[in-house]
N, C-alpha and C positions, 0 to 999 in steps of 0.2 A: 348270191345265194345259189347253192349247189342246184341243181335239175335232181325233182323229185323231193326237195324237201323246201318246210316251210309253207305258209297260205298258198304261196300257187303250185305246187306241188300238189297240196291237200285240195287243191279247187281242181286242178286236173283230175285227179284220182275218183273226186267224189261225181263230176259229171259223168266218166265215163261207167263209174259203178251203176251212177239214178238210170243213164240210159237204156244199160244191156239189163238191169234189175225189172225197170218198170216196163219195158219193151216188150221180153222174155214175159212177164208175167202176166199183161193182157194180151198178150197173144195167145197166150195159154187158155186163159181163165174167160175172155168174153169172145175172141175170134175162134180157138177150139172146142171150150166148154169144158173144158179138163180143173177142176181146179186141184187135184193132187199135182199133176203135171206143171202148174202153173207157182205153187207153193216149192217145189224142186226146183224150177228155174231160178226162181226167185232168191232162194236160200245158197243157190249153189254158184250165183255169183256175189253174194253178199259173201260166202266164206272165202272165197279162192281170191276177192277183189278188195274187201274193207277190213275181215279178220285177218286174212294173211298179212305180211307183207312181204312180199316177194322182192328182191332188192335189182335194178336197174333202169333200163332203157325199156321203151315198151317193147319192142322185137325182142329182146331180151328174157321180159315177162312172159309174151306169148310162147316165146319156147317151152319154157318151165310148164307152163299150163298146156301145152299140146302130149307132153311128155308125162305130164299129171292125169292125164282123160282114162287112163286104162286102172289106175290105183281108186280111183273117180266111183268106176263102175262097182269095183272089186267092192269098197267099200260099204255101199249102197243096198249092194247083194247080201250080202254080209249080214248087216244091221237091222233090213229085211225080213231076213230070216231067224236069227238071234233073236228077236223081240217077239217072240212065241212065250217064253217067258222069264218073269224077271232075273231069274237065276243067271238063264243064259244069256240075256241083255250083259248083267255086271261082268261074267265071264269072259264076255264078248270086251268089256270095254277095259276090263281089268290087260287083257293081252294086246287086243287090239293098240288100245289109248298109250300103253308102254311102248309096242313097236314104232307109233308114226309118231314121239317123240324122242325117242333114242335113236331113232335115221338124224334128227337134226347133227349127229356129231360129221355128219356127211359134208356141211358149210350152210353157209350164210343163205342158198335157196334153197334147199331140206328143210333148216329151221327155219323160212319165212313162208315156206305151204304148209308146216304140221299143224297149226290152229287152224286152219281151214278145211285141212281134212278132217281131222277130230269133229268137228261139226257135221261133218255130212256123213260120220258116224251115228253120230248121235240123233241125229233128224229120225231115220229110219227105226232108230231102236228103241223106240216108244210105240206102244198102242196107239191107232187098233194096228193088232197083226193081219197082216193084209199085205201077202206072197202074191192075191191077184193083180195088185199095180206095181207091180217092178217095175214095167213096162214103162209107164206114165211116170214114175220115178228117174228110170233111167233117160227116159225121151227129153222131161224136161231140164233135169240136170246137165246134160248133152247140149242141149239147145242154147242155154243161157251159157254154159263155159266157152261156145263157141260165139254167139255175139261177143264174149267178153273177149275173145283172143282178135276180133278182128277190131273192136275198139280200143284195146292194146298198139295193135300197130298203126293203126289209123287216124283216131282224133287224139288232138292234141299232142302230137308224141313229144317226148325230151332230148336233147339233143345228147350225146353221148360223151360222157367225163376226157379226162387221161385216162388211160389203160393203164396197168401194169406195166404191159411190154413196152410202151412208149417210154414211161418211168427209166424203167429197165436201161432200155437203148440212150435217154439224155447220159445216165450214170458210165455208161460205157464209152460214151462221147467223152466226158473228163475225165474219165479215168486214161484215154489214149494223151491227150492233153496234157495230163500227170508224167504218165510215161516219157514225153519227147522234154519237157521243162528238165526230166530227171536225168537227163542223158546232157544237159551243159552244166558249165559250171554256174552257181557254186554248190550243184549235182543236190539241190535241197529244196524244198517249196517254201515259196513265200508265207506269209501271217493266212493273208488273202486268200490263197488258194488250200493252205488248212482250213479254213473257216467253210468254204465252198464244199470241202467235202464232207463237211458235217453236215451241212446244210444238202446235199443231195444224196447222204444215207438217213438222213431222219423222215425224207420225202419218201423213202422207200418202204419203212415204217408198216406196218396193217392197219396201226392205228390212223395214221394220216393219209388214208388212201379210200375212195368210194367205196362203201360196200360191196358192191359188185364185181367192184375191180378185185376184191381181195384174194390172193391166189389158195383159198384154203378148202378146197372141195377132195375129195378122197381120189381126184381120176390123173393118169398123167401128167399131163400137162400143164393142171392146178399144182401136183407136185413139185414137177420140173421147174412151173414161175415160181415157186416159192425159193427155190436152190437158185432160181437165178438170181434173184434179189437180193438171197444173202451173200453169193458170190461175189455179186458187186459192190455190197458196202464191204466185203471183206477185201477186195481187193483196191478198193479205196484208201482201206483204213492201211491194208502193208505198205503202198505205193507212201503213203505220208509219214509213216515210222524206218521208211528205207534209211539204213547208216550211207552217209557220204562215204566214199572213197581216202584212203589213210591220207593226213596232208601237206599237199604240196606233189602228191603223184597223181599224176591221169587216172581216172578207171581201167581196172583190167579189160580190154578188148573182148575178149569174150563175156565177161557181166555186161557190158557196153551192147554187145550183139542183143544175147537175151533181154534186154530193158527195149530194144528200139521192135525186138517180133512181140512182146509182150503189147506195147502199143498201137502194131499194127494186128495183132489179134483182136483186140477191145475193139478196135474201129471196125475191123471186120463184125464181128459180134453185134453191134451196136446197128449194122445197117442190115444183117440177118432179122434182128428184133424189130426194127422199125419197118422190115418189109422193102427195101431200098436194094438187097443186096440176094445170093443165096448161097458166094463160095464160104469156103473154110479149109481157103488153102493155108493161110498164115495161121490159123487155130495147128492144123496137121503142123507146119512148121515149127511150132511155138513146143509140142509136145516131142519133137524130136529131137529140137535142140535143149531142150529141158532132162531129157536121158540123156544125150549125150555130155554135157554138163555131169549128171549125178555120174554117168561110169567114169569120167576123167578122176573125181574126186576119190570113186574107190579103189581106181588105178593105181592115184597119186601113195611114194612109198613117204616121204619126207611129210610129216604133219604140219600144223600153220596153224602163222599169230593169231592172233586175236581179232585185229581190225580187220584184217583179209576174210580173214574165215567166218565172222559174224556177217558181212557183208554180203561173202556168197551165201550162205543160211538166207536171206533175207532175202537174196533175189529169187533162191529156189524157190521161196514163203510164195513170195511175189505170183512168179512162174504159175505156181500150185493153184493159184486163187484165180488166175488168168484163163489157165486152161479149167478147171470145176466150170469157172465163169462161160468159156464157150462152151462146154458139154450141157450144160443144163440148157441153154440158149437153142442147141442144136434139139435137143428131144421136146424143148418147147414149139418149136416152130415143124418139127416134121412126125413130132408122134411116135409112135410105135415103128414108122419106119427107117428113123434112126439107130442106125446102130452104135455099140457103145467101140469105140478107137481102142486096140491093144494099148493094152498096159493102164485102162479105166480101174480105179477101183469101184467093184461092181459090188462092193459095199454100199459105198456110198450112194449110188448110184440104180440102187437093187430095185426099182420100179422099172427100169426102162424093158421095153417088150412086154409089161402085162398087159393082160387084157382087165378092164372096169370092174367084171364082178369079181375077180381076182382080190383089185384092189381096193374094193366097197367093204369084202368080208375083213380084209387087213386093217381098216381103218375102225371098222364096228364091232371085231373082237379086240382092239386095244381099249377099248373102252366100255368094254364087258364087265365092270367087275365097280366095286361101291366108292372107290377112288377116284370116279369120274366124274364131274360135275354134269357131263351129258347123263349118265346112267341116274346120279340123282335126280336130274329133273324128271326124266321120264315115270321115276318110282311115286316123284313126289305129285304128279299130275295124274298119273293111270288111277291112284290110292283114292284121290280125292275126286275125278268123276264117277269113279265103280262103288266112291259112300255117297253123292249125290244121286247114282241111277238109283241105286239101294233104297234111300230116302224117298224118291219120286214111285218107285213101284211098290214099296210096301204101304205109303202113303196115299197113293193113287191120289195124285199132287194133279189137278188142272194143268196143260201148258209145262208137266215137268222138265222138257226138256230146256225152259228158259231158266232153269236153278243151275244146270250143269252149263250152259252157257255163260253164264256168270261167273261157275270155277275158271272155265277155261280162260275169259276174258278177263280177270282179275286178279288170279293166283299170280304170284310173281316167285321169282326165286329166292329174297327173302323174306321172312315174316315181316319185318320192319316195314319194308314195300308193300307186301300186301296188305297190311294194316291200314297205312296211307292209303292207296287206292282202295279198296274197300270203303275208305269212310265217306270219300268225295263222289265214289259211284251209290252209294245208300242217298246220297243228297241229293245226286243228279235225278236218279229214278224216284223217287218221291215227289221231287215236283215235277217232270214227267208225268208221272202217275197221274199227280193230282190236274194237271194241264187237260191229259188225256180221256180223263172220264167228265172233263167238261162237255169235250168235245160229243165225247160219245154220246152224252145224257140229251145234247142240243140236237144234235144232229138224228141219233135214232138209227132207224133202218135205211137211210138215202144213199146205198152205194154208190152213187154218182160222184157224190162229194169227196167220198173218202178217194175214189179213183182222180180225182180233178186236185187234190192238194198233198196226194202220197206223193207224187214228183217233185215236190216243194220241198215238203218236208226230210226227203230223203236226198236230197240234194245240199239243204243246210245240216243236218247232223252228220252228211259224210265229208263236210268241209270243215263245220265247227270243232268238232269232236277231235281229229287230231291236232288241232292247232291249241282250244282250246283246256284239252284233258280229257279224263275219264269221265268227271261230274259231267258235262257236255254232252260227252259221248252217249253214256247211260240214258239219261236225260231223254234226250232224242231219238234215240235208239226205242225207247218206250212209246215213244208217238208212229214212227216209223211200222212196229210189228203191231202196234192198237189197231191201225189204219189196214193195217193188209190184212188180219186176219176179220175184221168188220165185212170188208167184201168178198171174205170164203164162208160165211157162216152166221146167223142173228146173233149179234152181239150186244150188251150191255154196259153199261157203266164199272161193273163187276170188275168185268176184264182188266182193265187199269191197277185196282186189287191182288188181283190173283198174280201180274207180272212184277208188284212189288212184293210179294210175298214170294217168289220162288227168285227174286233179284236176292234178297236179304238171307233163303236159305244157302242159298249155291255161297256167297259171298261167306257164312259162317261156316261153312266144311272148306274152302278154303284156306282162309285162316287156321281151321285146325291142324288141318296138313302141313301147314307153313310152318308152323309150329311144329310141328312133331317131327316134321321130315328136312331136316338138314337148314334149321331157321339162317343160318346167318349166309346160307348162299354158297357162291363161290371166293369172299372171303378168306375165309378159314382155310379149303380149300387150297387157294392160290399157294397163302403162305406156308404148307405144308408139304405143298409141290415142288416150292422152288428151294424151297431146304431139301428135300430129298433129292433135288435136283444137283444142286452146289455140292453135295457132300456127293452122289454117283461120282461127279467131276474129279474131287479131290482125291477118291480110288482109283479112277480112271489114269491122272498124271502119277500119282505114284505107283503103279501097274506099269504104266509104259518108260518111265524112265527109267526103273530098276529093271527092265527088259533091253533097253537101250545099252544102261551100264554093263548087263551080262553079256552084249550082245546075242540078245535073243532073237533070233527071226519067226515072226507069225503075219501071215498073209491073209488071215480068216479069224481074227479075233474077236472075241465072243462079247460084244458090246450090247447086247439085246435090254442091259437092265438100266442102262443110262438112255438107250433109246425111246424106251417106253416111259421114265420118268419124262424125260423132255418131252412127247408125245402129251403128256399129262397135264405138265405145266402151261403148254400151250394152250391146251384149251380152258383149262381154270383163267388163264391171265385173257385171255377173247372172253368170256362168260363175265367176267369181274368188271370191263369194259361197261358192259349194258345195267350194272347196278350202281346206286347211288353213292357214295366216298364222302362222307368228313373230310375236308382239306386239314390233315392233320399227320403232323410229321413219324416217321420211324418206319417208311417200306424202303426197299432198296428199288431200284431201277429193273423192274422183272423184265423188261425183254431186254437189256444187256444182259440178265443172267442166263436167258434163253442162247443168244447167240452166242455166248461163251462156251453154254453147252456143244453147240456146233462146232465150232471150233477144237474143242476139246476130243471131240466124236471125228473131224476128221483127221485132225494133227496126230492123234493116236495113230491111226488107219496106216498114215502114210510113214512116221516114224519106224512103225513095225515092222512095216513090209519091207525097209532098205536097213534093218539095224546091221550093225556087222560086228567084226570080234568087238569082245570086250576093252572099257576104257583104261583100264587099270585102274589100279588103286590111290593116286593123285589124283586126276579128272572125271573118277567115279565118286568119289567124297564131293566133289564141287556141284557136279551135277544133282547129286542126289540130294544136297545141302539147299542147292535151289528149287529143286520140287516139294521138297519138303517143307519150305518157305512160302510155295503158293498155293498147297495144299492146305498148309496151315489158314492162310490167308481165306482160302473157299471156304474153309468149315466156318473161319468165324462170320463170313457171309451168310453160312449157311443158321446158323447159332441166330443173328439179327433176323433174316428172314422168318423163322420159324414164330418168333414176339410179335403175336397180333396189335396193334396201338387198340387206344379205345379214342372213344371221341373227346374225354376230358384230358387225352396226353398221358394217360398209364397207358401198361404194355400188359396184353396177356399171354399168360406161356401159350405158345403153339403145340399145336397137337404132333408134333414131327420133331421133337427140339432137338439138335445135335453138340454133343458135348464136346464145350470148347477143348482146343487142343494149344500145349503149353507150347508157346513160343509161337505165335501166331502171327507176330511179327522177326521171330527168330531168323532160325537158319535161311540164308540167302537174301536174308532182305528182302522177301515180298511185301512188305506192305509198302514200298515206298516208291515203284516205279523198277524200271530195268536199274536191273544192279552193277554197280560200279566193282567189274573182278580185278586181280592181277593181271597183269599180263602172262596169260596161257599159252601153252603147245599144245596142240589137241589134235584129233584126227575130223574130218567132216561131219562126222556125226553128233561129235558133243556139240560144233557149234551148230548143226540144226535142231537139237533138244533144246538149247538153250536159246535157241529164237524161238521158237515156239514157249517155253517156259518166260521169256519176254513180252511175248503178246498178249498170253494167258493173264500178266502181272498187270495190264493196262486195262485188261476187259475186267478184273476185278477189281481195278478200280473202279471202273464207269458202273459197275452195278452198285457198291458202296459210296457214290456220288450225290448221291439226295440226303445221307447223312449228312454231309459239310453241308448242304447249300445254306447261304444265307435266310432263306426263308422257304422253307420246303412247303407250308402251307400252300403259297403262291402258289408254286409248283403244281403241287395236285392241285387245285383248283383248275389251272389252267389245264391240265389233261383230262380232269372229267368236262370241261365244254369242248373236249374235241368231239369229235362226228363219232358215235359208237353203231356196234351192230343191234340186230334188237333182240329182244329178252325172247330164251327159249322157252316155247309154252312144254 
């Protein structure tokens, strides 16, 4: 069992929440005498420790929260002040509540503080208004986040997963491996060492990697690991689709050269990423015998066979993915102080030297607009706290802030889910409820008591609850806040009342919002995304090939609208992850249709930039016959993508559908793997289009590949029990 999840994960988490909560809180409240102060503490490590989840290692977490303390304050101030009156409370939370959920598109720790913060929004922006304890607000919220960062690094810590870059670095280790097997005869890989490298690109996966570990944060270097990762399974995947050498002849000596820097580039790379190493003398090497390579080719006046010429295509492919592979590795490991090597494309590549907010505003205006499942959440949670503040100030609701804590903590992304959860947290807090006004009615005014069993009790509801659900959670949660606000103020049996009454309202505005506001989630979503995605692709190969054919040279092509689809699709297929799935067949394989995107996005880049004259009119019909084959092929990926299934095995039209195109298995033979041509004369370039149009042929298969499977049920099954991230509030 991973570190940080599971009973002892949740028995870590909930000791060091009871310690810094109840510590923080009589310190507050019987050693200072402050009990607003005391209520701040209390509440502001209950958000940042039990409602967040912040994903890692404790040092890990205490960063996130040292770096969280000034957003803390700002908050606090805020909600403070705003809560003068109700108008400008919901104003307050209507803007507010949208910003600290739509930062979640920032990664996996944005979206695991936004619940937390939202809370310690929310705390403040209820009566009474009372600007004169900022003070005692800010003291104690300060005090308890900082117990909480030092029992972060201190008790109990977890020991620290694989990293990405270690990932990274094993993948580079066989990929040099690959390299040296490919340089003897019979110049091919084994069954064995194909199998190996699926197995060490599906490790590289997001889905199969720690949360924490996941390289998806808006900054550098989260960048750069992302490009390394795919660099390695891509150059995985070329080293294993390399053609042999024509037979019965040796390797050309030069292909020979290039194959043997190509594997000492990866080993190089591989001991950069694991920390072991810091040249990148063979990476520089690898990139200059790789031009020198392409000028021979455009030197050369006599064009070439078929076998030759697909072969060199393939090692350039090779080459291409080697060096991306050490360039991303290099800006990972040294930042912004790497420079990018002449003759980068700085397309691809166009992050390196920004500086964070640079790249914060780039990742949170790509996700500006109603196409975003980050943008929907934030709409669909700002809507439903600013009708719950609504509710609680026009109502002048007892405790109202425990209704909108209820949106926050129960609204899910889709109705279905929140429906669910709703119904097991109405049943947890009822008998809660009912538990709790036993207690109160027995016990009375003796805060001794309450002080003597809230560490108990707040020690099993931050254990049980996530192990055992929401019912749990609620539940307990209702003993937990009966118990501490008993020792801020004469309480009654009522209480218990009054917190399942604003449990029941928060949970129906909710639901209404869940409903109104984009019920089926990221769903719908995804499959909209990735059709719009497939079909970008399929204008993108038929753009570059017919550029090719004319030879057309462009250095700076205007790819922004395949980029931003793919930007899109990514995070619909990360958000889709955290919701529940029917194991039921008819999706395609979304992140092969992502990384095709890639591929598509750089194969482009780099075709254009070296196209030369034109093919003529024999090798320009062949070429274009082939694109027009896998283009074919994308749309009608893109065609099945767009068909939502339902849970009884019908399909619903997508909201994105893209109209099939005749001959979808036509010209060129895309649908059936790399095409079997004549024997061709061509110049270097058709056969680098046409390895690239080969590869493209194989990654659309691998996304049309949960069609055939034998039992695709299974399938999804097995991928919704993989490790997901958690639900954006």
């Amino acid at each position: 069992m991973s570190a940080g999840r599971g009973p002892s994960g949740a028995a870590r988490r909930a000791i060091r929440t009871t310690l810094c909560a109840c510590g923080a809180f009589y310190v507050c409240l019987y050693g200072l005498d402050r009990p607003v102060a005391a209520t701040y503490a209390l509440f502001a490590v209950v958000s940042m420790a039990a409602l967040s989840r912040i994903p890692g290692t404790g040092d890990q977490r205490a960063a996130v929260l040292v770096r969280t303390l000034p957003v803390v304050w700002l908050l606090l101030t805020a909600g403070t002040f705003l809560a003068v009156r109700t108008w400008t409370a919901v104003a307050g939370m209507l803007v507010i509540g949208f910003a600290i959920a739509f930062v979640a598109a920032a990664g996996p720790r944005a979206a695991g503080t936004a619940p937390g913060l939202q809370l310690l929004y929310i705390l403040p922006c209820f009566p009474p208004y009372a600007p004169d304890t900022l003070g005692q607000r800010l003291g104690g919220a300060t005090f308890g986040l900082i117990l909480l960062v030092l029992a972060e690094k201190f008790i109990l810590p977890e020991p620290r997963g694989t990293t990405y870059r270690e990932l990274a670095a094993g993948a580079a280790g066989t990929a040099a491996r690959f390299a040296a097997e490919l340089g003897r005869p019979p110049y091919t890989l084994p069954a064995a060492e194909v199998e190996t490298a699926r197995k060490t690109g599906e490790s590289l996966r997001p889905l199969h990697v720690e949360e924490a570990e996941r390289p998806a944060g808006p900054g550098l270097r989260d960048r750069a690991l992302a490009h390394t990762g795919l660099g390695a399974r891509t150059l995985l995947g070329r080293l294993v689709t390399l053609p042999p050498p024509p037979p019965g002849q040796p390797p050309h000596r030069t292909g020979q050269q290039l194959l043997e820097t190509v594997g000492r580039s990866a080993a190089e790379t591989g001991a950069l990423l694991a920390g072991t190493g810091r040249a990148t003398a063979e990476a520089d090497a690898l990139r200059r015998l790789r031009e020198e390579v392409r000028e021979a080719a455009a030197r050369e006046t006599q064009p070439l066979t078929e076998v030759p010429g697909r072969r060199r295509a393939a090692l350039l492919e090779v080459a291409d993915a080697a060096v991306a592979f050490a360039t991303a590795a290099e800006l990972v490991v040294r930042g912004r102080r790497a420079p990018l090597p002449p003759g980068t494309d700085s397309g691809r590549f166009w992050y390196a030297g920004r500086r964070a907010p640079r790249l914060w505003w780039h990742r949170l205006a790509a996700h500006a607009g109603p196409r975003s499942v980050h943008f929907q959440n934030a709409v669909r949670i700002s809507l439903a706290l600013a009708a719950a503040r609504t509710l609680a100030g026009v109502e002048s609701l007892p405790h109202g802030f425990w209704a909108m804590l209820a949106v926050l903590s129960l609204t899910r992304t889709t109705v279905s889910q929140t429906k669910a959860t709703v119904r097991q947290a109405l049943a947890g807090t009822l008998l809660g409820a009912l538990l709790a006004a036993a207690v109160l009615a027995l016990v009375g005014g003796h805060t001794t008591v309450y002080a003597v069993i809230l560490p108990l009790v707040m020690l099993v509801a931050f254990t049980v609850g996530p192990v055992r659900g929401v019912g749990w959670a609620q539940g307990m949660f209702t003993l937990v806040v009966s118990f501490v606000f008993a020792q801020l103020a004469p309480v009654t049996w009522r209480l218990a009342g009054v917190r399942l009454m604003d449990v029941i309202i928060g949970s129906m505005v909710g639901v209404v919002f869940g409903l109104l506001a984009w019920p089926r989630g990221a769903q719908a979503e995804l499959h909209r995304a990735v059709a719009l995605l497939l079909a970008r692709e399929a204008e993108t190969v038929e753009a570059t090939t017919a550029a090719v054919v004319a030879g057309r040279r462009d250095t700076d092509p205007d790819d922004r609208a395949l980029q931003l689809a793919l930007s899109l699709a990514e995070s619909a297929y990360a958000q889709r992850q955290s919701e529940p799935r029917a194991p039921v067949a008819g999706a395609p394989d979304w992140q092969a249709a992502m990384i095709t995107g890639h591929h598509v996005l750089w194969g482009s880049r780099r075709l254009l930039a070296r196209a030369g004259p034109d093919l003529g009119p024999g090798n320009g019909e062949r070429l274009s016959g082939r694109a027009d084959g896998v283009a074919a092929r994308m749309r009608g990926a893109a065609q099945r993508a767009a068909t939502i299934p339902s849970a009884d095995g019908s399909h619903d039209a997508g909201t994105a559908a893209v109209e099939p195109t005749a001959g979808a298995d036509g010209a060129g033979g895309a649908g059936g793997g790399p095409v079997q041509v004549p024997e061709v004369v061509a110049p270097s370039e058709f056969f680098a289009a046409q390895t690239w149009l080969d590869s493209l042929t194989l990654d659309v298969e691998r996304v049309l590949a949960p069609y055939s499977a034998p039992d695709q049920a299974a399938a999804d099954s097995t991928e919704a029990a993989a490790p997901r991230p958690p639900r954006s509030a």
